[in-house]
N, C-alpha and C positions, 0 to 999 in steps of 0.2 A: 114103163121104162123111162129111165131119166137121159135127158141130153147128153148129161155131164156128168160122170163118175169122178170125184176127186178121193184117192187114198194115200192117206197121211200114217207116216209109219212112226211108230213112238218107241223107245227104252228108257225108262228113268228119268224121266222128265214130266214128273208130275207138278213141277214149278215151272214150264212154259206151256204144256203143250196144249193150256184151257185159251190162251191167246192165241196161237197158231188156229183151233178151231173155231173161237169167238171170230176170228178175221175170214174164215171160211161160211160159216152161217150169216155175215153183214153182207153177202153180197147183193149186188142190184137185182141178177138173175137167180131165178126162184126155180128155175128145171134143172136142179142138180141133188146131187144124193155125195155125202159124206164115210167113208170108210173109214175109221181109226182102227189103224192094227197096233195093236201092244204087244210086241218083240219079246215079251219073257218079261215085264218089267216086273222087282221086288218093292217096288215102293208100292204108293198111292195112287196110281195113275188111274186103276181101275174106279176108283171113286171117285174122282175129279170128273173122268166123261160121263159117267151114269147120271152126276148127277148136272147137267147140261140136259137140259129135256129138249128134244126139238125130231120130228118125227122125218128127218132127212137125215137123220145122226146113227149110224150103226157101228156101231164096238166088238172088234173080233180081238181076240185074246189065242197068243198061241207061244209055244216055246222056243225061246231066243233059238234062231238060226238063220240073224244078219240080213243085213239092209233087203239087199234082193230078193230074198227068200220070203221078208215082209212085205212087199211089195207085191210079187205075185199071190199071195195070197189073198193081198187086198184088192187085186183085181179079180179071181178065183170069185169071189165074194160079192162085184158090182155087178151090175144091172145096165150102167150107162152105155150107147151109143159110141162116147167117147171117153177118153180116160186120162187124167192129168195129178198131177202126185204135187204133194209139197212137204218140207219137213217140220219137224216137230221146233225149229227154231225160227223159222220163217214167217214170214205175216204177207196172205194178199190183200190188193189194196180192191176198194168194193166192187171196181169194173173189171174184174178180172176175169172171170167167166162168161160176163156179159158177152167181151170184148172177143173172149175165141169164140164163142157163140155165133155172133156177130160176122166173123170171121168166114168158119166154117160152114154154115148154115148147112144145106141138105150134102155136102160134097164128099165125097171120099178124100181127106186130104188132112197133112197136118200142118199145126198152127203153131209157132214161136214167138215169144217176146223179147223184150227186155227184161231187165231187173235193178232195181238200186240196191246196189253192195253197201250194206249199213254194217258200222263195227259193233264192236260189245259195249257201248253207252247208245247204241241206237241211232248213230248220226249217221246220214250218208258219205263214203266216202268214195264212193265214183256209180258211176250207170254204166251195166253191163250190156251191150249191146249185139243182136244176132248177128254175125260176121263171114263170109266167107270160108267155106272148111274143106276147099279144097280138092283132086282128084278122089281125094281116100273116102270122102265122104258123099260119092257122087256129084259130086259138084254143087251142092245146096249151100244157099245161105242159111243159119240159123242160130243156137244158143241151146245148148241140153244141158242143163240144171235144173235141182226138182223145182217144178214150176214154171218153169218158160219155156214148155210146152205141153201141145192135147193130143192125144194121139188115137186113131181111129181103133176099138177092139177091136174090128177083124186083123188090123194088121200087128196088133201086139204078140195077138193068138199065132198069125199065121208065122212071125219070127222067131215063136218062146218065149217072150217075154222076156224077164233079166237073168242075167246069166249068175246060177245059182254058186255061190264060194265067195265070187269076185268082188271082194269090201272096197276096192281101190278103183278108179274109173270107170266104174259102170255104166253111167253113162254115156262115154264115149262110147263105149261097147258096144252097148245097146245100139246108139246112133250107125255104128260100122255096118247091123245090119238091118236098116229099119230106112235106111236112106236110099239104100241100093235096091229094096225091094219097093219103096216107091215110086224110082226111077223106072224101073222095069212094070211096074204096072201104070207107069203115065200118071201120077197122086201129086200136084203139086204139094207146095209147101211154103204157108201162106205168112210172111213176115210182119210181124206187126212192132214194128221201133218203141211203140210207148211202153215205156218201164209199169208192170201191173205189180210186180211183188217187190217186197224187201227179204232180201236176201242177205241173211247174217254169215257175213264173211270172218269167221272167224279164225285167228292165226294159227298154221300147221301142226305147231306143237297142242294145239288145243281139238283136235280132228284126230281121233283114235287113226282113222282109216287111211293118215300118213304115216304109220307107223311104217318102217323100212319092211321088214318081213310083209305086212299087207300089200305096199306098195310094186314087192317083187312078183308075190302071188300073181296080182294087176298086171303088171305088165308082163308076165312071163305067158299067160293064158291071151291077151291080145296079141302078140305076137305067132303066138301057136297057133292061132286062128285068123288070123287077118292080114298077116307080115304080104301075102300079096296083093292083097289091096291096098294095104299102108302104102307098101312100095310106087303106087302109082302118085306120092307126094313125097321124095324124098327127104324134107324136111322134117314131115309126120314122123316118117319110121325113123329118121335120127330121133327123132326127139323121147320114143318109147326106145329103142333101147339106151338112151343116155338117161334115162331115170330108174330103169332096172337094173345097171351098170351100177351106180351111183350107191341105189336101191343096197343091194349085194355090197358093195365095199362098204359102205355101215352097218351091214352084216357081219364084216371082216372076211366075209368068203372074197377075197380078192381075186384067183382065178376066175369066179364066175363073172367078177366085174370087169375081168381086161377083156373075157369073150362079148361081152353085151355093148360095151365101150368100142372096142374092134370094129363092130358091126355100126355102130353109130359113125364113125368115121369112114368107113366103105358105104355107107349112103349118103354121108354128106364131107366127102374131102375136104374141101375148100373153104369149112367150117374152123376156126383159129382155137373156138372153143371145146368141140369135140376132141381138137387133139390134146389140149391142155386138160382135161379130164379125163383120159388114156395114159398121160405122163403121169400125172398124181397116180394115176388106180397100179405103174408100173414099180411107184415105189411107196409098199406099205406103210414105213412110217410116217412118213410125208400126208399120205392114204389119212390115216388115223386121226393128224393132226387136225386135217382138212376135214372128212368126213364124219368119223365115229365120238367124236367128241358129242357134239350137235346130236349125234344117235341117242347118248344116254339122257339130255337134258329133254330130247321130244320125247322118248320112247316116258321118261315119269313124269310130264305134265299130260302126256297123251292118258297113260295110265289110270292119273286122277282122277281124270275129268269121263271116262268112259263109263 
């Protein structure tokens, strides 16, 4: 059994994803095992990992049915102790697994980093660091993006893993309940500041999974599920229903945005901007000008690039 399950989930991307796993096999620590799951891919993908020879390298192939769905799969699939995901656009840096390793050693507990936010020419353009996240999240400091963090299988298992549909913040999701159930079994949750990954921060319209319609899906499923725990951080739960709101009016479904909007200003009145994004959603053309424009320029660079 390996230390360290890392599962890297792939679609179409058989022109990054030999880097993303070239960056996973450099690493310093040798007690890990590698998962690539290929989501449906139509290209080449399948031949690019084959032919990467390296006997910690396992290639599971299954048909497209979204991020999460890949994911569990590719834990379905591991072996590791612990379990740590990264994307097919990402690169960790060689102390990456060392370093939760290192970390976590024999514990029940999970482990976050940092990450350096690099653009699309590869520069760095800031360091993302684990932060305070508040009542909603148990009160844990941390960072849940693929790759800054490991997380222990019995407690992926004992949660479900990721919540199968949900293309749009999953791992906040995930986090809503993976926080509360370490809390209650007493699992710290072990911060580690040094940035281990590059994280390709690429821009909204260039991220299928900000599509307005995915983005509702997201936040209309955390809310169904977690609005009273949200609510233990008033600010949280404005902030999900002011992007399903939002969501919905570049939808054009404008009723459904003055109800999600409403609710964002009843958890956080005293917010200037919750109510100016309630006045726009109260008058559609305004709505339009403001919102749906920006709908059709993301929704076909989202498009292209999925």
């Amino acid at each position: 059994m390996a230390m360290i399950s890392v599962v890297l989930c792939t679609y179409n991307r058989a022109d990054r994803v030999g880097t993303a796993i070239t960056s996973v096999l450099g690493q310093t620590l040798e007690d890990f095992e590698l998962v690539v799951v290929d989501d449906g891919s139509v290209d080449n993908t399948r031949e690019v990992v084959n032919a990467i020879g390296d006997a910690r390298l396992q290639y599971v192939h299954r048909e497209n049915g979204g991020l999460s769905a890949a994911r569990n799969t590719g834990v379905a699939s591991s072996s590791g102790r612990f379990v740590t995901f990264l994307d097919d656009d990402d690169q960790a840096l060689p102390r990456w697994l060392q370093t939760f390793h290192d970390a976590l050693g024999d514990r029940e507990a999970v482990a976050t980093c940092a990450a350096y936010a690099v653009n699309i020419r590869g520069q760095v353009s800031s360091t993302m660091s684990p932060a305070p996240l508040g009542p909603a999240y148990a009160d844990y400091r941390g960072l849940f993006l693929p790759g800054t963090f490991a997380v222990p299988r019995t407690a992926y298992d004992a949660i479900g893993g990721f919540a199968e549909g949900v293309q749009y913040c999953h791992h906040a999701e995930f986090a809503l309940r993976l926080l509360p159930f370490c809390r209650a079994a007493g699992w710290p949750v072990i911060v580690i500041d040094e940035p281990l990954l590059r994280w390709e921060n690429r821009p909204p319209e260039q991220r299928p999974e900000t599509l307005p319609a995915r983005v509702l899906v997201g936040m209309d499923y955390v809310l169904s599920h977690h609005r009273d725990q949200l609510a233990r951080s008033p600010e949280t739960l404005a902030n999900c229903y002011a992007k399903a709101g939002v969501a919905a009016a570049r939808l054009g479904r404008y009723r459904e945005a003055r109800h999600h909007l409403r609710q964002a200003v009843s958890a956080q009145p005293r917010s200037a901007r919750a109510w100016l994004r309630l006045g726009v959603a109260l008058t559609p053309p305004f709505g339009d000008a403001v919102w749906r424009a920006r709908r059709y320029r993301s929704a076909a660079a989202a498009t292209a690039s999925a």
